[in-house]
LUMKOL-151909 format. One record per residue (C-alpha): residue in three letters; chain; x, y, z. Coordinates in pm, whole numbers. Example, Ala and Ser with C-alpha at 12.3 -4.5 7.8 and 13.67 -1.06 7.14 Angstrom:
(torro "ALA","A",(1230,-450,780)),
(torro "SER","A",(1367,-106,714)),
This chain:
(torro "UNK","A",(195,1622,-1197)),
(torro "UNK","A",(-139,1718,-1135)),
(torro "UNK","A",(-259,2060,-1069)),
(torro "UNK","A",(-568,2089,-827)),
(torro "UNK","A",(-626,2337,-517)),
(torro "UNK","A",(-667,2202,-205)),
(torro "UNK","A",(-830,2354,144)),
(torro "UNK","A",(-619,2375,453)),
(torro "UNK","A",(-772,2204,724)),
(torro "UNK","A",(-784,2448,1058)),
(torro "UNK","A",(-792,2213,1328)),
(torro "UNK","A",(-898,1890,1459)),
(torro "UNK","A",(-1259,1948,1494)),
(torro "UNK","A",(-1331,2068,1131)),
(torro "UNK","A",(-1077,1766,1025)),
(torro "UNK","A",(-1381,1526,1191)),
(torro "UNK","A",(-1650,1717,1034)),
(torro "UNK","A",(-1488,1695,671)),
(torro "UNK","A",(-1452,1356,752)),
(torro "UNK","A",(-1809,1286,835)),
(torro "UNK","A",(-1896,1474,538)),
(torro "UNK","A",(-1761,1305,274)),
(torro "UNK","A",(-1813,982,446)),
(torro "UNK","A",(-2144,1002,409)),
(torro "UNK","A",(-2119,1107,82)),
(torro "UNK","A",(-1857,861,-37)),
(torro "UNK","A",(-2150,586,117)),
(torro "UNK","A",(-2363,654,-151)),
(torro "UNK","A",(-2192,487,-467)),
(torro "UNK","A",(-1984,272,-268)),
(torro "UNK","A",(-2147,-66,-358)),
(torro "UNK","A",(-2169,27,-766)),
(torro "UNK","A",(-1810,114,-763)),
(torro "UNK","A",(-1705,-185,-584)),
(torro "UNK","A",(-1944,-398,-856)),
(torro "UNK","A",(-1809,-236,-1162)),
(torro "UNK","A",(-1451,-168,-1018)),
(torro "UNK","A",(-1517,192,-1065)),
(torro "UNK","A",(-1184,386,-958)),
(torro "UNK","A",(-1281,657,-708)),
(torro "UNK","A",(-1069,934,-912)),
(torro "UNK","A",(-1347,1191,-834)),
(torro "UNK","A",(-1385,1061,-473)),
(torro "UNK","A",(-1012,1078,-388)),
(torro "UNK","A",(-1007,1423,-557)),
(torro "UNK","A",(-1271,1534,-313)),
(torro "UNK","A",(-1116,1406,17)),
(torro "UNK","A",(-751,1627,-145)),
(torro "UNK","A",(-955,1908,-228)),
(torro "UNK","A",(-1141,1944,132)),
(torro "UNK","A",(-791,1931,271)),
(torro "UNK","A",(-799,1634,478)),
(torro "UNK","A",(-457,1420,343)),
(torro "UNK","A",(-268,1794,469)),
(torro "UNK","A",(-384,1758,833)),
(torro "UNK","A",(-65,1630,969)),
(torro "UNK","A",(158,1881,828)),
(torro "UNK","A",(342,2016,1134)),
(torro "UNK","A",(170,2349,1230)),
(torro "UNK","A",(498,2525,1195)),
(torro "UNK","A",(481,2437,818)),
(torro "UNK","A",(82,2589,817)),
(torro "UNK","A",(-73,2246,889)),
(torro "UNK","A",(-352,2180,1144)),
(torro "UNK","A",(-134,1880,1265)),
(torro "UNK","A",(-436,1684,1403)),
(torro "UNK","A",(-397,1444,1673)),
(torro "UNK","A",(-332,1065,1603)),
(torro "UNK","A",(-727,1035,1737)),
(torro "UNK","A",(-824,1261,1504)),
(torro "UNK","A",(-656,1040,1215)),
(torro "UNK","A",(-751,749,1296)),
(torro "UNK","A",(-1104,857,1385)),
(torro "UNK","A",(-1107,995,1038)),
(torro "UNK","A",(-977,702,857)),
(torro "UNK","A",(-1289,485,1087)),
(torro "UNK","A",(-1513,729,933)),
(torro "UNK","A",(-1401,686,559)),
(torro "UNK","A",(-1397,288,635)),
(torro "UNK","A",(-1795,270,737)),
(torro "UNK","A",(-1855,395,395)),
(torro "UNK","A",(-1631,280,152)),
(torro "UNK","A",(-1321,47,270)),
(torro "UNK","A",(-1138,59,-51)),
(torro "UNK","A",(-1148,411,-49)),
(torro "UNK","A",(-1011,425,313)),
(torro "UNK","A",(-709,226,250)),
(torro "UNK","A",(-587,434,-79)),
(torro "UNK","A",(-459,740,180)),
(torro "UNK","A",(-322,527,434)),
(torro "UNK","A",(29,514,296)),
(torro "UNK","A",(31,874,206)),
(torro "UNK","A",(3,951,566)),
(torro "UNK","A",(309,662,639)),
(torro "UNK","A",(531,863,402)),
(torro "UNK","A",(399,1158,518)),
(torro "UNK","A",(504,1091,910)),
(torro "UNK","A",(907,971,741)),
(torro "UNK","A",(935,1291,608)),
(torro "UNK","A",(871,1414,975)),
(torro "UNK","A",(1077,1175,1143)),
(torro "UNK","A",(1385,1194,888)),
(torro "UNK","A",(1363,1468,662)),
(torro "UNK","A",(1582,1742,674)),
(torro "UNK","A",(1453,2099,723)),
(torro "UNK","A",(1503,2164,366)),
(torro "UNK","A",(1290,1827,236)),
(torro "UNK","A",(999,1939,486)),
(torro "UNK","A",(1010,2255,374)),
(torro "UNK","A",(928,2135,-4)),
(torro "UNK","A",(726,1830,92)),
(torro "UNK","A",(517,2003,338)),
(torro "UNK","A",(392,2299,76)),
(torro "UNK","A",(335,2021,-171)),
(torro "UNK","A",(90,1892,60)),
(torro "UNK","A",(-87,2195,174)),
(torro "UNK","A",(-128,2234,-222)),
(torro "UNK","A",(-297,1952,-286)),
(torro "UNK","A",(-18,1677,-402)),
(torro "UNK","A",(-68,1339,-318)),
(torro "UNK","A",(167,1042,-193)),
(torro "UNK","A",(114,704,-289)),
(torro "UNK","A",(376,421,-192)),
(torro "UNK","A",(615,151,-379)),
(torro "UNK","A",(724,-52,-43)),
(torro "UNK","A",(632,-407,-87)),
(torro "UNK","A",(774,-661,-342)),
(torro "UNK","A",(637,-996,-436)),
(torro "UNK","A",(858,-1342,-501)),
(torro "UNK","A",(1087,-1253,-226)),
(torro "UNK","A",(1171,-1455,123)),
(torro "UNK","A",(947,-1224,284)),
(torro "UNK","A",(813,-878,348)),
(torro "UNK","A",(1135,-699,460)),
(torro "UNK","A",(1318,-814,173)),
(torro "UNK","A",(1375,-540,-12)),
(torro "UNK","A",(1534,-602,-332)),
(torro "UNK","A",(1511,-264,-523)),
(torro "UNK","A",(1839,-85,-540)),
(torro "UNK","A",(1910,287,-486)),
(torro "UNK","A",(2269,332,-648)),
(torro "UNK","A",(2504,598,-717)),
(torro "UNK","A",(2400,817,-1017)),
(torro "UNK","A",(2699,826,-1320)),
(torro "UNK","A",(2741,1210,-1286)),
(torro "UNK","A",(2798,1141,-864)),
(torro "UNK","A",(2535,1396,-761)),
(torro "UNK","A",(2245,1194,-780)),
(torro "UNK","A",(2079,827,-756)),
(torro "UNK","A",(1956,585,-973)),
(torro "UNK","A",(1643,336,-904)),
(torro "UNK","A",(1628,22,-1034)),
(torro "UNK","A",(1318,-248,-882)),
(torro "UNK","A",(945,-380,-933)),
(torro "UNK","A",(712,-318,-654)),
(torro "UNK","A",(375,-470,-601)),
(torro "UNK","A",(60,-342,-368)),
(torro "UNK","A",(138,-12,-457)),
(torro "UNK","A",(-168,137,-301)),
(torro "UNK","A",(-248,449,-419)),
(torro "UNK","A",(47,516,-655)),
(torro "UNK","A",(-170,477,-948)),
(torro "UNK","A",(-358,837,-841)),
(torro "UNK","A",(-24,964,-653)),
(torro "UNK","A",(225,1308,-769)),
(torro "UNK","A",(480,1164,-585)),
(torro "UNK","A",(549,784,-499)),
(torro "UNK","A",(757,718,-223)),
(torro "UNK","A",(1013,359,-273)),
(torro "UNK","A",(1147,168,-18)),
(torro "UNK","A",(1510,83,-154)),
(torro "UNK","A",(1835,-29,-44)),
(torro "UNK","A",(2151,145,-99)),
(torro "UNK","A",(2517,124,18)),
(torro "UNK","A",(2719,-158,112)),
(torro "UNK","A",(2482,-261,405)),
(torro "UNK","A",(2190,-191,225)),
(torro "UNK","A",(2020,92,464)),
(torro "UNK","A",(1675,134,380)),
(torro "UNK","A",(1651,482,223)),
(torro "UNK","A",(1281,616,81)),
(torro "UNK","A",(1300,792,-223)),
(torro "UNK","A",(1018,1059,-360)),
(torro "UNK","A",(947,1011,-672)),
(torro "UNK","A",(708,1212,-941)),
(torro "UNK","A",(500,950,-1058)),
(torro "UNK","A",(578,1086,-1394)),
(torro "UNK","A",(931,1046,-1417)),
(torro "UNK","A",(1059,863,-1668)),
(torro "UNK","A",(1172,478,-1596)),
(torro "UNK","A",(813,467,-1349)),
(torro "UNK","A",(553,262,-1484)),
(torro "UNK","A",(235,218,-1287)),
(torro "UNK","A",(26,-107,-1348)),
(torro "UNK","A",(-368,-116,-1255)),
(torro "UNK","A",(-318,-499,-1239)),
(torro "UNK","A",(-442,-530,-895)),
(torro "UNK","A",(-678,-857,-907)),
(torro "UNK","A",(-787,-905,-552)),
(torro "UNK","A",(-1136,-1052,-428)),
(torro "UNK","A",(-1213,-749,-179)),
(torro "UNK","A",(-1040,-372,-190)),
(torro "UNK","A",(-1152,-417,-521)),
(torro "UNK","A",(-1111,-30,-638)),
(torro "UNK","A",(-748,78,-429)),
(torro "UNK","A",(-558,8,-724)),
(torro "UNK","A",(-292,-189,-561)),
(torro "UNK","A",(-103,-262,-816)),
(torro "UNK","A",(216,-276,-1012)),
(torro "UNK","A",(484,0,-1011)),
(torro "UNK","A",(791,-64,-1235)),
(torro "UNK","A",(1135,145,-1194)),
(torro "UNK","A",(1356,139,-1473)),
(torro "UNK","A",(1716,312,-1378)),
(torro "UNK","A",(1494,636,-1238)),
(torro "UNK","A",(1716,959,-1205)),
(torro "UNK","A",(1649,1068,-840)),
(torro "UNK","A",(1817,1369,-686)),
(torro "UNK","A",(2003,1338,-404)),
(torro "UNK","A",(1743,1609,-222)),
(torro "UNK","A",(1447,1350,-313)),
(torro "UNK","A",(1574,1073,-66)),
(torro "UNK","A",(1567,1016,295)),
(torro "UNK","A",(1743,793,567)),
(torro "UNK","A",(1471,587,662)),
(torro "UNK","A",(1703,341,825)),
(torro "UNK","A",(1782,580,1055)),
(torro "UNK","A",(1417,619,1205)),
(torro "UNK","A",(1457,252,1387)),
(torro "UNK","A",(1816,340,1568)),
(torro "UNK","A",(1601,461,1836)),
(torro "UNK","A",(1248,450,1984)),
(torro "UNK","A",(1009,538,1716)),
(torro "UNK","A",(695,550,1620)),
(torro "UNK","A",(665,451,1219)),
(torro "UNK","A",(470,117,1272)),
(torro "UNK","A",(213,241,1550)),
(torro "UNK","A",(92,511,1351)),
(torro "UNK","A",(121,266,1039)),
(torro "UNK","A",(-56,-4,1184)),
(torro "UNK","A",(-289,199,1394)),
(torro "UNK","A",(-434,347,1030)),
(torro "UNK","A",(-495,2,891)),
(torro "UNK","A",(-683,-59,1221)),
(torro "UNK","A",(-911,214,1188)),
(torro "UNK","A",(-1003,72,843)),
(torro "UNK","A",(-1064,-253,1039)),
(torro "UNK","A",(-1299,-80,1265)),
(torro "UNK","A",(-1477,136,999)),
(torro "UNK","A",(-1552,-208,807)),
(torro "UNK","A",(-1693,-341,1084)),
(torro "UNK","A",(-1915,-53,1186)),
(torro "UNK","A",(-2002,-13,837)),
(torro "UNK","A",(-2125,-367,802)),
(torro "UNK","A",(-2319,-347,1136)),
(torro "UNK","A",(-2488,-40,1066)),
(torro "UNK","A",(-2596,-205,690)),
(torro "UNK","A",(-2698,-494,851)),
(torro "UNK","A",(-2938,-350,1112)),
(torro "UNK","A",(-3095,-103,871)),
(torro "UNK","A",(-3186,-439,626)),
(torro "UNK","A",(-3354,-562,934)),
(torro "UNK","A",(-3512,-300,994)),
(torro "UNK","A",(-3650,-224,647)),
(torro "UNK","A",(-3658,-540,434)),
(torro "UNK","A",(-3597,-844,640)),
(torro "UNK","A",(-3933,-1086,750)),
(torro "UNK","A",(-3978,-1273,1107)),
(torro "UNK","A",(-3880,-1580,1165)),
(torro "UNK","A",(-4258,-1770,1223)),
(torro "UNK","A",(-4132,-1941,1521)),
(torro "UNK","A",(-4062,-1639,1720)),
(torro "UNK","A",(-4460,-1503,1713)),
(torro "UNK","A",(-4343,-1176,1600)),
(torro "UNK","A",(-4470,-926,1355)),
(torro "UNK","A",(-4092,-774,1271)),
(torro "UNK","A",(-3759,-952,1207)),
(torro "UNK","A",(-3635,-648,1494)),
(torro "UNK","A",(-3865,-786,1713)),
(torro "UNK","A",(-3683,-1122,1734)),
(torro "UNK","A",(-3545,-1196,2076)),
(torro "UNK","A",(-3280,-1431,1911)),
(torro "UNK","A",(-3192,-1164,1644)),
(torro "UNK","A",(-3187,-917,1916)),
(torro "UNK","A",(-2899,-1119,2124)),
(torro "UNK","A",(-2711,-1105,1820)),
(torro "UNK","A",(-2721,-791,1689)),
(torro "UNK","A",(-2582,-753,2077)),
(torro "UNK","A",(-2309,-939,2080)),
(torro "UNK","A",(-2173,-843,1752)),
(torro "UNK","A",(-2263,-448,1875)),
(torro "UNK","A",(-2022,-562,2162)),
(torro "UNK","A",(-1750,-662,1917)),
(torro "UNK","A",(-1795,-285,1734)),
(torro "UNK","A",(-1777,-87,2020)),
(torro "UNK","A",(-1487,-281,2164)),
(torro "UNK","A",(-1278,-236,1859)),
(torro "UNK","A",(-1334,159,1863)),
(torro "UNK","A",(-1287,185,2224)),
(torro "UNK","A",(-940,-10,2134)),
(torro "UNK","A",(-895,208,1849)),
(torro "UNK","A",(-962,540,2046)),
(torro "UNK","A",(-723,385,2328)),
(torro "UNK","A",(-447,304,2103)),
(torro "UNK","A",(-460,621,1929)),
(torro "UNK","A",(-432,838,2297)),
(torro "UNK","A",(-114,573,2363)),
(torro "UNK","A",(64,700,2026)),
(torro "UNK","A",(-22,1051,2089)),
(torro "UNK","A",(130,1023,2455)),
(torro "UNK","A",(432,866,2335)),
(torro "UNK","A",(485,1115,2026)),
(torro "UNK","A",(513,1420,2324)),
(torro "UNK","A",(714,1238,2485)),
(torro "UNK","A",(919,973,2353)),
(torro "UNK","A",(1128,693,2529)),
(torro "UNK","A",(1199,311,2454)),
(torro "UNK","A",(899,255,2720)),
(torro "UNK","A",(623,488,2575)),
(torro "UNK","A",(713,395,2214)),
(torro "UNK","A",(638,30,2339)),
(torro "UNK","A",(306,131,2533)),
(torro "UNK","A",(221,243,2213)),
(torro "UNK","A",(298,-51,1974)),
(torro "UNK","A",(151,-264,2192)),
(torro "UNK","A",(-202,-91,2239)),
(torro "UNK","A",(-199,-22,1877)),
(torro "UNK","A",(-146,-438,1847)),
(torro "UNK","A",(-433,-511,2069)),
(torro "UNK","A",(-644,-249,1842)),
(torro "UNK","A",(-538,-420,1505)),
(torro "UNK","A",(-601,-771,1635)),
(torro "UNK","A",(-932,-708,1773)),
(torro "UNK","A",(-1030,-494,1468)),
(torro "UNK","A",(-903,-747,1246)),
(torro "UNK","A",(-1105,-1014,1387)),
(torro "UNK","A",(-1447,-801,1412)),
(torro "UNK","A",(-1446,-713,1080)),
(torro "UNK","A",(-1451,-1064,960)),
(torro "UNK","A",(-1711,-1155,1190)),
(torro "UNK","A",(-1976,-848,1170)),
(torro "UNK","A",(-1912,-828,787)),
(torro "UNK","A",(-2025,-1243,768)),
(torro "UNK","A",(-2272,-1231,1032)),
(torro "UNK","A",(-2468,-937,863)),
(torro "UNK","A",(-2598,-1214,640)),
(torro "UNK","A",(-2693,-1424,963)),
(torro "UNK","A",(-2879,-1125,1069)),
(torro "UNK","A",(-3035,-980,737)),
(torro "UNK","A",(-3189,-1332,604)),
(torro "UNK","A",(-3190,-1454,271)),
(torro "UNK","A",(-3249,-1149,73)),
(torro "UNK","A",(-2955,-994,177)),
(torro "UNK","A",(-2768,-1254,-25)),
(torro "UNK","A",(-2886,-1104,-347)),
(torro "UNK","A",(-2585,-1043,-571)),
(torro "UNK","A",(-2725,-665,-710)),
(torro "UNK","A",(-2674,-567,-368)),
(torro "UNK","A",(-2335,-637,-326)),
(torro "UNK","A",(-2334,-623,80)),
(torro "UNK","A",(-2062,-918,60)),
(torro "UNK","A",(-1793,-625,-30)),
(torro "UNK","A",(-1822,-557,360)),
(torro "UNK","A",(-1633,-902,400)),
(torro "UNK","A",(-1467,-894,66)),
(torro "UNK","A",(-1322,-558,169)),
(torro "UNK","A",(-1217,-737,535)),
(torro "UNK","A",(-1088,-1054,467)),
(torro "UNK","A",(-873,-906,201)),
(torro "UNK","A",(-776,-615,430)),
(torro "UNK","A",(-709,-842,732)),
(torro "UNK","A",(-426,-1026,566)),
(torro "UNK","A",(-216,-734,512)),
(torro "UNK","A",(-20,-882,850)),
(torro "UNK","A",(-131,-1134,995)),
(torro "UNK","A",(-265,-1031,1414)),
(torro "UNK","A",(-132,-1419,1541)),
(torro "UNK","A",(205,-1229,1591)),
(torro "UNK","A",(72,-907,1710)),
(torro "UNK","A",(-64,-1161,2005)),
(torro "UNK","A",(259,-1296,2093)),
(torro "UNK","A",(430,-1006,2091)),
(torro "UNK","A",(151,-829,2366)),
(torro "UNK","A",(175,-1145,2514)),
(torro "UNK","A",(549,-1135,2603)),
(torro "UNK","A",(505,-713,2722)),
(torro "UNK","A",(251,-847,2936)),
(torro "UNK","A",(453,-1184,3091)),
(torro "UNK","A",(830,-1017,3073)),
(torro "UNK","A",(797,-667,2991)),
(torro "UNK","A",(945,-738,2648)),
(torro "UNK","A",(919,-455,2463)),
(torro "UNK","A",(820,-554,2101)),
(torro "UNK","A",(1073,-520,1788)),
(torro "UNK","A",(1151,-183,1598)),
(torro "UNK","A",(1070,-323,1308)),
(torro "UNK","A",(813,-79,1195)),
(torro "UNK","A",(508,-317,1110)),
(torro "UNK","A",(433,-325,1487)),
């Protein structure tokens, strides 16, 4: 594994200020690496060595153990700068919050220190060619020597295991089939880790490939995840409410590129009598409306944050569904301003803006891609039926 040192974060305020930090830093090379599919080793290094994938370490275990609005107002900050970069932690921060929910004291104990040192998780959950995404195929069977497990599966958009010390799998064991996660060193033998990710946007998370080939996995390395959805839980809102934030941060991003470029570079329409493209009563409505969009999805995003916050001090069947569902209206909203700010910027910004050495269509790239990760139609339905019945949606952990 690798060795680095790592900060520990003190609390939620210097978690934000980190965060705006490095965004703003991480902003600067963001289009070159997205042109050249530059991996952001160094970058990701950075955000673990400032401390920030520690911050929800339980405070009993020496973490700062931000608030969800902290995290997600973090992850929003990453996402205006570089989207790709934003999505590599979000599955750390999943596994992270299992090992919370399921672990035993013993598994925290290890995990937890590992994190305040610097270690990284990255994630083997989905698999490709099956009838669909909760079809788990990879098996987690008895070891020979009965003290252990062995692993046996292919996973594919394995964000973030290609930079990850441990990789967390979503397997099936037993009889039933449970879902169990098991930690994994990415170095162990029988894990191979393909950069063979190919997609038009998130161009530089890596999401590729990770191989398991009858992996040796102590019994101490795996956790009951099955057991997290017996009762009212919180796995998908916090989950889902991450990959929101990135939503957001896209769409902020893109907004804020594509008033500077009018600002700076773009020339009046004749028709409008002006002597600035900002000047532009029609550009002006838009640039309105689309501001409109922005602020709604962070006002969502702040909302549904508070909701998952409420419900983790206090949690019942109805506050774990307050918070699924206000974490569904924040990802379906997001979702859908991201496409639209990241296209309109072009709209707004003219025909210079179209210029390929620029590379401002990553902002899209980045949210189209993003965006299908699941799709928001069924997000709507199921607020729909809370808000007709009082159906509270399904524990199914993508909600």
């Amino acid at each position: 594994m690798a060795s680095r040192r790592a900060e520990v974060i003190a609390d939620d305020a210097e978690a934000l200020a980190v965060a705006a930090a490095l965004a703003a830093e991480f902003r600067v090379g963001a289009a070159r690496r997205d042109a050249e599919r530059e991996l952001p080793r160094a970058e990701l290094d950075r955000l673990t060595a400032a401390g920030l994938l520690a911050v929800t370490v339980p405070a009993a275990h020496g973490g700062a153990d931000v608030s969800l609005v902290t995290l997600a107002e973090v992850f929003r900050l990453l996402a205006t700068a570089d989207g790709s970069l934003a999505q590599i932690p979000q599955s750390h921060f999943a596994y992270v919050n299992v090992l919370r929910a399921q672990g035993t004291p013993a598994q925290q104990d290890f995990f937890f220190r590992e994190l305040l040192a610097g270690k990284r998780f990255g994630n083997a959950q989905s698999e490709a060619g099956t009838r669909h995404v909760q079809d788990i195929r990879t098996r987690l069977e008895p070891g020979a020597d009965g003290t252990g497990y062995v692993l046996t599966g292919v996973k594919h958009y394995a964000t973030g295991a290609l930079f990850a010390d441990w990789i967390p799998v979503l397997a099936r064991a037993g009889d039933e089939g449970a879902l169990h996660v098991a930690y994994v060193p990415a170095d162990a033998p029988g894990v191979t880790v393909v950069d063979d990710w190919e997609g038009m946007g998130q161009r530089t998370t890596a999401s590729g490939t990770v191989r398991l080939e009858d992996v040796a996995v102590p019994a101490d390395r795996v956790v009951p995840h099955h057991l997290t959805f017996t009762g009212p839980q919180l796995h998908g809102a916090v989950a889902q409410l991450l990959h929101a934030a990135i939503d957001a941060g896209i769409a902020g991003g893109a907004l804020a590129e594509a008033v500077d470029f009018v600002r700076t570079k773009s020339r009046p329409w004749f028709e409008s009598g002006f002597d600035t493209a900002a000047e532009d009563p029609l550009l002006i409505q838009r640039v309105g409306e689309l501001a409109l969009q922005v602020k709604a999805a962070d006002a969502l995003l702040a909302a549904a944050a508070r909701a998952v916050d409420a419900a983790r001090a206090e949690l019942t069947d109805d506050s774990a569904a307050e918070a699924s569902i206000a974490v569904a209206a924040a990802k379906a909203f997001a979702a859908t301003a991201a496409v639209e700010v990241a296209g309109a910027l072009f709209e707004l910004a003219g025909t210079r803006s179209a210029a390929d050495s620029l590379n401002l269509n990553r902002y899209w790239r980045d949210a189209r891609t993003h965006t299908l990760h699941d799709p928001a139609r069924w997000k709507v339905q199921h607020i729909g039926r809370y808000v007709l019945s009082g159906t509270r949606p399904p524990r199914h952990g993508l909600l």
